[in-house]
MARDO-674190 format. One record per residue (C-alpha): residue number from 1; residue in one letter; x, y, z. Coordinates in Angstrom, 3 decimals, padded with zeros to 6 digits. Layout:
REM residues N
+-----+-----+----------+----------+----------+
|   n | res |       c1 |       c2 |       c3 |
+-----+-----+----------+----------+----------+
| NUM |   a |        X |        Y |        Z |
...
+-----+-----+----------+----------+----------+
This chain:
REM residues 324
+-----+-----+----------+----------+----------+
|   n | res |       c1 |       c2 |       c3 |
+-----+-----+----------+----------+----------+
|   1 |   x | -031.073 | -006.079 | -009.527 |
|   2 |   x | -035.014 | -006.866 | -009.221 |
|   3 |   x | -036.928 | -005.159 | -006.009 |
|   4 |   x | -034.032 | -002.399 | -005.003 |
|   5 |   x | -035.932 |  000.790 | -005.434 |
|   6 |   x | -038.937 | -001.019 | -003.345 |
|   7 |   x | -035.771 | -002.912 | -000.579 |
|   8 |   x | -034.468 |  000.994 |  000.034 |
|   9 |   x | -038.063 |  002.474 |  000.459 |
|  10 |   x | -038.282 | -000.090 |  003.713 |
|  11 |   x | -035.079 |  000.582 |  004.924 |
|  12 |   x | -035.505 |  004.054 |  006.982 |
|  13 |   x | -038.542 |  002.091 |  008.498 |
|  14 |   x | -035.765 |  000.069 |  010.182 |
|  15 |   x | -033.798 |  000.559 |  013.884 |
|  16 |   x | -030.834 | -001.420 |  013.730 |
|  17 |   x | -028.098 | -001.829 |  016.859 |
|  18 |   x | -024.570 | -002.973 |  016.320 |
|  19 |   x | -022.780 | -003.980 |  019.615 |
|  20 |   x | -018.700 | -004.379 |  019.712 |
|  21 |   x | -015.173 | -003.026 |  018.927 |
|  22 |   x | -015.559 |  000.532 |  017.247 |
|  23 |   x | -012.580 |  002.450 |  016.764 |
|  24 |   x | -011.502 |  005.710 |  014.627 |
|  25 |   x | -009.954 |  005.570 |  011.279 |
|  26 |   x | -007.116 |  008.116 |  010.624 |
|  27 |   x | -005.764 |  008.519 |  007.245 |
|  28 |   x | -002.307 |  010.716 |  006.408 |
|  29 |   x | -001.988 |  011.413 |  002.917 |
|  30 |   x |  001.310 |  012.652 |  001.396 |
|  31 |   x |  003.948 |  011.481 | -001.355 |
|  32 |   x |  007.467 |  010.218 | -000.674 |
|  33 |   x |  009.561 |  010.915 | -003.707 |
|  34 |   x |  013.008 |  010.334 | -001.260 |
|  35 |   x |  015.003 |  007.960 |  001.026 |
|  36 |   x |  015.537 |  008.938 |  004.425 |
|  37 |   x |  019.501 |  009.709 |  005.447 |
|  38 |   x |  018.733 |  008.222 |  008.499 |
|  39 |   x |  017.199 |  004.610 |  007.574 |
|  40 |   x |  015.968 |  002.843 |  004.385 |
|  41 |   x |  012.727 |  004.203 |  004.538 |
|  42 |   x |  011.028 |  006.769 |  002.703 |
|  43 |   x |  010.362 |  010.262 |  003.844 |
|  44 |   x |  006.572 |  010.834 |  003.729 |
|  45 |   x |  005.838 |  014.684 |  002.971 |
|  46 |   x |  002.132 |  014.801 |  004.579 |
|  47 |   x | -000.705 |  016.433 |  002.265 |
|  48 |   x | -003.360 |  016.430 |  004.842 |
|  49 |   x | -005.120 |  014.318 |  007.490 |
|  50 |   x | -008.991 |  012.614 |  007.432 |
|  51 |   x | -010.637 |  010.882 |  009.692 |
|  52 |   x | -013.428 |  008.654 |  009.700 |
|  53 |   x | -015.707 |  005.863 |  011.978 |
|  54 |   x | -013.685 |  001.776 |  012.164 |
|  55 |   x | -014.535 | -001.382 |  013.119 |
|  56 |   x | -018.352 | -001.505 |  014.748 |
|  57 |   x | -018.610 |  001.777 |  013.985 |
|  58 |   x | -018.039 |  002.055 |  010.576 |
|  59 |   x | -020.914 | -001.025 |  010.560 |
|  60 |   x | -023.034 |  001.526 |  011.971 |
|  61 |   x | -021.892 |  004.607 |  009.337 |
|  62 |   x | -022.764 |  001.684 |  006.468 |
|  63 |   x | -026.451 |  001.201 |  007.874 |
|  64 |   x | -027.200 |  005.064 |  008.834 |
|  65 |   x | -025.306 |  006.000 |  005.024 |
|  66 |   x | -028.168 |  003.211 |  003.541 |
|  67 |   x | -030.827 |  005.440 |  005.762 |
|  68 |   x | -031.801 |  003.114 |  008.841 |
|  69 |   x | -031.850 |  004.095 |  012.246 |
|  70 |   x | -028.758 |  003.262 |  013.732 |
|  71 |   x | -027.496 |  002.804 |  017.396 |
|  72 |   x | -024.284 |  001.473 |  018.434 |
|  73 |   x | -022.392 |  000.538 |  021.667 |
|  74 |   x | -018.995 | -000.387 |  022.522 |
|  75 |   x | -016.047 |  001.351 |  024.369 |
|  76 |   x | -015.126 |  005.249 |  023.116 |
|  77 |   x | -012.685 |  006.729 |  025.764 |
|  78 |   x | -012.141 |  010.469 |  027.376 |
|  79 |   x | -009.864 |  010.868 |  024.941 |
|  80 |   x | -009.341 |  013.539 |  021.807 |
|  81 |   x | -009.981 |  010.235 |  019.413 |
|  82 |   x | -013.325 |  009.431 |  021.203 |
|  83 |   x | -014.566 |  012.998 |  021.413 |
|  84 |   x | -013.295 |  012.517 |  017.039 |
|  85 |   x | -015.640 |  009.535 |  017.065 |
|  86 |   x | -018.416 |  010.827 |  018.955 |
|  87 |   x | -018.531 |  013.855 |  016.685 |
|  88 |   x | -018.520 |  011.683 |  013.081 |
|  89 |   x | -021.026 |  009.426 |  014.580 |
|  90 |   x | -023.502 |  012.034 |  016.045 |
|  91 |   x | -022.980 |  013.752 |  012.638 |
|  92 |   x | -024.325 |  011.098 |  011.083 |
|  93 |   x | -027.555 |  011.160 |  013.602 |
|  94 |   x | -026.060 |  007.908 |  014.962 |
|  95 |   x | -027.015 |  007.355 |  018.528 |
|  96 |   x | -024.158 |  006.474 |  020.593 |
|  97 |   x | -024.637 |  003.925 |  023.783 |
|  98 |   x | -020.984 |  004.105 |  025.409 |
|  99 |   x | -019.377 |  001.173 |  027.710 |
| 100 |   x | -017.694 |  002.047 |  030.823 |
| 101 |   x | -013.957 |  001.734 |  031.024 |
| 102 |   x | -010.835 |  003.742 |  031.421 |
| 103 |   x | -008.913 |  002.792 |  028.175 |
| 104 |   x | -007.448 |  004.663 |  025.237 |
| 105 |   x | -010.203 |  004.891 |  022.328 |
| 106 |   x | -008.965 |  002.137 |  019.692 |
| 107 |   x | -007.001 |  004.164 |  016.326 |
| 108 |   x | -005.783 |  002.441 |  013.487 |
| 109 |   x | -003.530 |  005.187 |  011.669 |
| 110 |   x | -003.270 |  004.160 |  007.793 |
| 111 |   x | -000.211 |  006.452 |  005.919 |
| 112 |   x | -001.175 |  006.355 |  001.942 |
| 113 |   x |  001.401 |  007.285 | -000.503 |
| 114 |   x |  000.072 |  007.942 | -003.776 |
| 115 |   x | -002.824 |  006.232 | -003.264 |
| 116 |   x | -001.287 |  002.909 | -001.758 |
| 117 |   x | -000.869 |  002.118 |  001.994 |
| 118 |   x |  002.658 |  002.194 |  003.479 |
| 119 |   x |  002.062 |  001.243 |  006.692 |
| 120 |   x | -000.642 |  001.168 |  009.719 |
| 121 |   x |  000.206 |  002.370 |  013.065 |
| 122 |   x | -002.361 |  001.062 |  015.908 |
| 123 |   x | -003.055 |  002.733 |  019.005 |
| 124 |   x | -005.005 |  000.338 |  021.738 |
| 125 |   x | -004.980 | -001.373 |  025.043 |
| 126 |   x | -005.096 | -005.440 |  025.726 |
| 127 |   x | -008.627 | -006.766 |  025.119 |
| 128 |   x | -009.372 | -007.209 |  028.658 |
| 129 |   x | -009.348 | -002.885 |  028.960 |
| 130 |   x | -012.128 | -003.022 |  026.995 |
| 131 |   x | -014.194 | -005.593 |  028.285 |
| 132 |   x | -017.344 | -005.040 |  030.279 |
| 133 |   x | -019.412 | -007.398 |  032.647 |
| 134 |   x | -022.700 | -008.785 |  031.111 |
| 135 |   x | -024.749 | -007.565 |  033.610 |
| 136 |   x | -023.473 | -003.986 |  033.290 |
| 137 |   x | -023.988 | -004.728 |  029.070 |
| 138 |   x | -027.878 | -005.200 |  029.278 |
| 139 |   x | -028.813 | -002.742 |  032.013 |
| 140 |   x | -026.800 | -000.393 |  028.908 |
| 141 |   x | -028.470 | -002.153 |  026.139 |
| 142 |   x | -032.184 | -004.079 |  027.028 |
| 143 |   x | -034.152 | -001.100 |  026.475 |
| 144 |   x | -032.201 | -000.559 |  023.067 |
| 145 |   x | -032.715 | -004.051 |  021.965 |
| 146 |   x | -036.169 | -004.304 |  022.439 |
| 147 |   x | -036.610 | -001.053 |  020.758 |
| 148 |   x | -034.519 | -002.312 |  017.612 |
| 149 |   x | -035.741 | -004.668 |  014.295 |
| 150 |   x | -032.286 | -006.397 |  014.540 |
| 151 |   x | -029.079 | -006.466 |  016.319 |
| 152 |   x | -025.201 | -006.905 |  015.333 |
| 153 |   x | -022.462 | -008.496 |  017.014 |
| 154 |   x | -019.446 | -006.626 |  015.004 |
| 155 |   x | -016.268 | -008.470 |  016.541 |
| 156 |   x | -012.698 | -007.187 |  015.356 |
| 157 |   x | -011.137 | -009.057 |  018.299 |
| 158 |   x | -010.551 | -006.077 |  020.360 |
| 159 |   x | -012.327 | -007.266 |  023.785 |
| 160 |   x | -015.641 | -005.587 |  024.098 |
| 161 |   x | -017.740 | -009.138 |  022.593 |
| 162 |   x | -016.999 | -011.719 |  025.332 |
| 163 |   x | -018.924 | -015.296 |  025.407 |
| 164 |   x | -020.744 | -013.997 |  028.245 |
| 165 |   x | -021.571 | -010.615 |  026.654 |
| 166 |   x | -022.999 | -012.457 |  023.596 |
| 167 |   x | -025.417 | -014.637 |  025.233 |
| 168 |   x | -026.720 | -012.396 |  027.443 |
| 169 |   x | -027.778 | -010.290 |  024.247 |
| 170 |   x | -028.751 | -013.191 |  022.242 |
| 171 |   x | -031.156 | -013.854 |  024.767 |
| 172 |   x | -032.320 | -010.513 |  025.156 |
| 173 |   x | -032.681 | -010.446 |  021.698 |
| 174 |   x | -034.513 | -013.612 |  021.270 |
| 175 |   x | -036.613 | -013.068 |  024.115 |
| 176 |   x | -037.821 | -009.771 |  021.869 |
| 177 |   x | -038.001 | -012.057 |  018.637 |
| 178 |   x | -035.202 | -009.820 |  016.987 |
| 179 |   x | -033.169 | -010.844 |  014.265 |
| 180 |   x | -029.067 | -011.612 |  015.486 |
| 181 |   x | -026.069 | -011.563 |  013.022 |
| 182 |   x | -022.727 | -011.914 |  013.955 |
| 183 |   x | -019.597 | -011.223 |  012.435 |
| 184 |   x | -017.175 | -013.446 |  013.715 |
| 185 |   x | -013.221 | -013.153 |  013.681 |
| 186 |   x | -012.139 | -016.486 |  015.296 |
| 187 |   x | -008.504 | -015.716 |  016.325 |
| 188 |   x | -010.626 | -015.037 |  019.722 |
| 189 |   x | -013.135 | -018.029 |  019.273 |
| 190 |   x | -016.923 | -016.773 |  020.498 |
| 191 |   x | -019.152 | -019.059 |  022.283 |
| 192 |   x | -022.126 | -018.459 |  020.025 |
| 193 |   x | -025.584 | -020.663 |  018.811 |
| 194 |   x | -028.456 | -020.429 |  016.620 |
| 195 |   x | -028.043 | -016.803 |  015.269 |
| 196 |   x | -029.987 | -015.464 |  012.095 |
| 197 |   x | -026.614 | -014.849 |  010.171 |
| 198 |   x | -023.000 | -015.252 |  009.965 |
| 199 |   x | -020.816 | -013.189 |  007.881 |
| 200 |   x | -017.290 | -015.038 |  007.874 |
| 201 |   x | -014.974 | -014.352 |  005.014 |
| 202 |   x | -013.118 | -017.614 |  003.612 |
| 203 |   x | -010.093 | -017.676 |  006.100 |
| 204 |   x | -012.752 | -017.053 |  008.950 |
| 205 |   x | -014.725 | -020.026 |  007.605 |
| 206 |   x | -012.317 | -022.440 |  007.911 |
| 207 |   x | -011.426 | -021.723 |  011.141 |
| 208 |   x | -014.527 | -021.729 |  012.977 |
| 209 |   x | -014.927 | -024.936 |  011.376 |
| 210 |   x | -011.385 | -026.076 |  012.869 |
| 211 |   x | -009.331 | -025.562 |  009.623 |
| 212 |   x | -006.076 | -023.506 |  007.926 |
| 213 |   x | -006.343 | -023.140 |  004.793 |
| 214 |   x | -004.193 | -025.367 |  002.265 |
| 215 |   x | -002.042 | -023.842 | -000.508 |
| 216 |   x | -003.108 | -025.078 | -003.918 |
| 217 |   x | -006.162 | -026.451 | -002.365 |
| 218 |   x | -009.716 | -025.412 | -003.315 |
| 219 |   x | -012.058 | -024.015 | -000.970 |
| 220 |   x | -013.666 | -027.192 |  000.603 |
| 221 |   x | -017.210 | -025.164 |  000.436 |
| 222 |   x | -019.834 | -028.309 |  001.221 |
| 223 |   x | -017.983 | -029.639 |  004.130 |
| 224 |   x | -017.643 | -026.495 |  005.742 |
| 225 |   x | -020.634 | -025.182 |  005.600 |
| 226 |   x | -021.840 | -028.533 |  006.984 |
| 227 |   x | -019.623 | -028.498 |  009.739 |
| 228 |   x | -020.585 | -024.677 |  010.569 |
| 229 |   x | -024.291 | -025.419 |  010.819 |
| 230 |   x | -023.181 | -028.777 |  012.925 |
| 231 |   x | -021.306 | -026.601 |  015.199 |
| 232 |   x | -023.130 | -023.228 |  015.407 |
| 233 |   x | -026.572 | -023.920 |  014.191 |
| 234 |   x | -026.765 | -020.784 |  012.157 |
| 235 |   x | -029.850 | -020.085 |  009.619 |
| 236 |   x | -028.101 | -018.076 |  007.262 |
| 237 |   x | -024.316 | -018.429 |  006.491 |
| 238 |   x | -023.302 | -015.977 |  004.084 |
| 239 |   x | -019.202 | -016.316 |  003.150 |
| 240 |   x | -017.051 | -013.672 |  001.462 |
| 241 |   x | -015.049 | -014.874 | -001.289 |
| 242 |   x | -012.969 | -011.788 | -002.106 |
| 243 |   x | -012.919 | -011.739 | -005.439 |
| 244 |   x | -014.864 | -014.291 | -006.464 |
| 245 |   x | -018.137 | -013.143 | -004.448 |
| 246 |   x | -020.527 | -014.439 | -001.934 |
| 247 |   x | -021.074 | -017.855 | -001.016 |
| 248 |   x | -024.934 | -018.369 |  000.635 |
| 249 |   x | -025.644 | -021.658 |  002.469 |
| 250 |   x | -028.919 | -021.934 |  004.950 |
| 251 |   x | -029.182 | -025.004 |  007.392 |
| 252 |   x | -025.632 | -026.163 |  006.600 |
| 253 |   x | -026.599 | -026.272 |  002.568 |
| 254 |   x | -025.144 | -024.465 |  000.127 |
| 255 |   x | -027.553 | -022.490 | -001.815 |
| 256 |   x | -025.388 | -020.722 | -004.473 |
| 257 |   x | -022.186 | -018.407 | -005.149 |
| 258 |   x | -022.914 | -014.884 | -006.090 |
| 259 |   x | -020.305 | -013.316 | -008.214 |
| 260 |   x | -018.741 | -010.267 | -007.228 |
| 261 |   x | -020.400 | -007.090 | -008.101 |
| 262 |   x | -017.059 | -005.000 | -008.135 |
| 263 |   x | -015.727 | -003.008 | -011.445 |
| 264 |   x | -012.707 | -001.154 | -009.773 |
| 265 |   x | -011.064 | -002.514 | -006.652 |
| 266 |   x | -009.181 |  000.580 | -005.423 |
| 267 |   x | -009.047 | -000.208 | -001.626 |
| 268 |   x | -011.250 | -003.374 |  000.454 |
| 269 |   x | -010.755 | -001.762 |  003.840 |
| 270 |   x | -014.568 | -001.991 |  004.907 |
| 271 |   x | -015.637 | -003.720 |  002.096 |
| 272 |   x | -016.940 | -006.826 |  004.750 |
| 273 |   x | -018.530 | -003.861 |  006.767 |
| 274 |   x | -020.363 | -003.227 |  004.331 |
| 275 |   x | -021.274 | -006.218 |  003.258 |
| 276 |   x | -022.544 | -007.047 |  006.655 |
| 277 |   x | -024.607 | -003.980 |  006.796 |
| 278 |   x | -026.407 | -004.397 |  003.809 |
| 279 |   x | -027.062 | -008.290 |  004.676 |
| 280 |   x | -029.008 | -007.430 |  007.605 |
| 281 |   x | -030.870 | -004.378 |  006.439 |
| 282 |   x | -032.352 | -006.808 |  003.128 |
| 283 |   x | -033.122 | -009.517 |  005.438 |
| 284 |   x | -034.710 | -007.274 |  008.463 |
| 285 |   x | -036.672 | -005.830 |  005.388 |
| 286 |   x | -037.925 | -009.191 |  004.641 |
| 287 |   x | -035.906 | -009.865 |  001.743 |
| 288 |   x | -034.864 | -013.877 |  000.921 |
| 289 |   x | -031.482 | -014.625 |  001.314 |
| 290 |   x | -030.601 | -014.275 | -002.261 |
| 291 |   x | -032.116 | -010.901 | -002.638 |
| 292 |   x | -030.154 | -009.525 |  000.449 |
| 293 |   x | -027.245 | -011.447 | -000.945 |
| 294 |   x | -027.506 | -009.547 | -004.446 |
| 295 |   x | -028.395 | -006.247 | -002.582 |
| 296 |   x | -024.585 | -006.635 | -000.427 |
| 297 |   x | -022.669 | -007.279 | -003.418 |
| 298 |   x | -023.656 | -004.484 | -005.027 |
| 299 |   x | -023.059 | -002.227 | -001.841 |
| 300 |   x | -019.696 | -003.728 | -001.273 |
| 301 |   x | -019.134 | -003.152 | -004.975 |
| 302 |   x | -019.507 |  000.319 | -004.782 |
| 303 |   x | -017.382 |  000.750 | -001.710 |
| 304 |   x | -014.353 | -000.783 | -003.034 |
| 305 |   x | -013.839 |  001.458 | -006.166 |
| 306 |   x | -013.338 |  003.819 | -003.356 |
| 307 |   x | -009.772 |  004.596 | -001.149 |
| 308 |   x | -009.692 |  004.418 |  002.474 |
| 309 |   x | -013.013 |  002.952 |  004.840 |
| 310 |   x | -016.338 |  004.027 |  002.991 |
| 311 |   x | -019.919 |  003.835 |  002.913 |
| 312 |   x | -022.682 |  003.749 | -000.011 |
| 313 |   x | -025.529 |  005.924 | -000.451 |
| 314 |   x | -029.344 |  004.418 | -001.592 |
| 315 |   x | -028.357 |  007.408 | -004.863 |
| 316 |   x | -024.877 |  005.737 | -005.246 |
| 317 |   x | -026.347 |  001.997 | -005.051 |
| 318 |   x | -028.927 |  002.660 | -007.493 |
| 319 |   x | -026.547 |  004.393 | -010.173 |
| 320 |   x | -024.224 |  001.484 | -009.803 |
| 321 |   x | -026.919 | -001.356 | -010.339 |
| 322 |   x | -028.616 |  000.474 | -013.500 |
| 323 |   x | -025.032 |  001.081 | -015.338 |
| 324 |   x | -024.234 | -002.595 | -014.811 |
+-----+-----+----------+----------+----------+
């Protein structure tokens, strides 16, 4: 890839701030070589436990990991989870901007058996214990905003990214001539309009544009990247293809498809976190679409020839692009 060394030179020149649903990450790793007496299930002898930063958060650990200055907000409770969150984050010199609320801190429990998942146990509250008024979400975040090159709506769903809650920093935002991305999950459809970039993955795609996707049916790419841009007015539409790459459309065009970078797919949990992170630094940089495109791929590469949610170094990136 053309312009990389240059692309990470500008990137700890950049303040980035990801708003919406961060939660903690907790691995247990063991073996299970025997069938419980008790149920069909296997008995899980546990190695050790890890922990790391989900959701938003794990957004943020991609764009402080590529060396930008990194802020996020969303809900982190009084809890021993959120003091586990607070401490990864701060580790990682990420500033933390906390929403008020009385709710458990979100955990997503993931038990790995030699290397594959066996199950995930979730710990949360309904979405509306997380949510917070709009007024209460700029006096928290205007001074962060304007202080920032770009800003991230990271919603998993969760409750923190309401339609109210995402105008009201669009148009902070826009009032400070900041660049907006979004990652959408439309299960809980956002009321959203003329961001800088969209980061659906194919399912997503289809059903912001009012679609389910049809077995033995090819991705309808041209219609639905028309329809998006009809219905959201987004500049840049960038959608994840899994394993056949990136798809880049601007203005409701398609531009091109950008094969996937990946060698070894070991695990794609934050894989799209990634993704996203990258997209935004390249393009707050001043990178073209394609560039930034190119510059994601190869993160996201990286990050899934790794187990369990992980981030990419500039060291990492740069010894995966020149062995390609």
């Amino acid at each position: 890839m053309k312009g990389l060394a240059p692309l990470l030179k500008k990137i700890p020149r950049l303040r980035i701030l990801v708003v919406g649903d961060v939660m903690l990450d907790h691995y247990i790793w063991g073996d299970a070589t025997r069938i419980s007496p008790e149920a069909p299930v296997p008995v899980v002898d546990i190695a050790r436990d890890s922990w790391t930063a989900g959701g938003a958060a794990n957004v943020a650990l991609n764009l402080a990991s590529l060396g930008a200055q990194t802020t996020v907000a969303g809900f982190i409770g009084k809890d021993d989870a959120g003091a586990r969150l607070t401490t990864i984050l701060h580790s990682r010199k990420i500033e933390t901007l906390v929403t008020p609320g009385e709710a458990p801190t979100i955990v997503k429990t993931r038990v790995l058996v030699q290397h594959q998942q066996l199950c995930r146990l979730d710990r949360e509250a309904p979405p509306s214990a997380y949510q917070v008024s709009a007024a209460k979400a700029e006096k928290l975040l205007a001074s962060e905003i304007a202080k920032s090159d770009a800003v991230i709506l990271s919603d998993y769903a969760k409750g923190i990214l309401t339609d109210e809650l995402v105008e009201r920093v669009t148009h902070l935002a826009r009032a400070a001539g900041k660049f907006v991305a979004l990652d959408p999950k439309p299960k809980r459809r956002l009321s959203f309009h003329g961001l800088d970039l969209i980061t659906p993955n194919k399912r997503e795609a289809l059903q912001l544009a009012g679609s389910e996707p049809q077995p033995h049916t090819p991705f309808p790419a041209a219609d639905v990247c028309a329809r998006l841009h009809e219905l959201y007015a987004t500049k840049n539409l960038v959608i994840t293809l899994g394993e056949d790459g990136m798809l880049l459309s601007a203005e409701g065009q398609i531009l091109k498809t950008i094969p996937t970078a990946a060698r070894e797919v070991f695990d794609v949990s934050g894989a799209g976190d990634t993704s996203l992170a990258a997209l935004v630094l390249a393009l707050a940089a001043g990178a073209p679409l394609e560039t930034a495109a190119h510059f994601a791929n190869a993160a996201a590469g990286v990050v899934v020839g790794k187990l369990g949610t992980a981030t990419v170094t500039p060291k990492e990136l740069l010894a995966y692009v020149n062995h390609r």
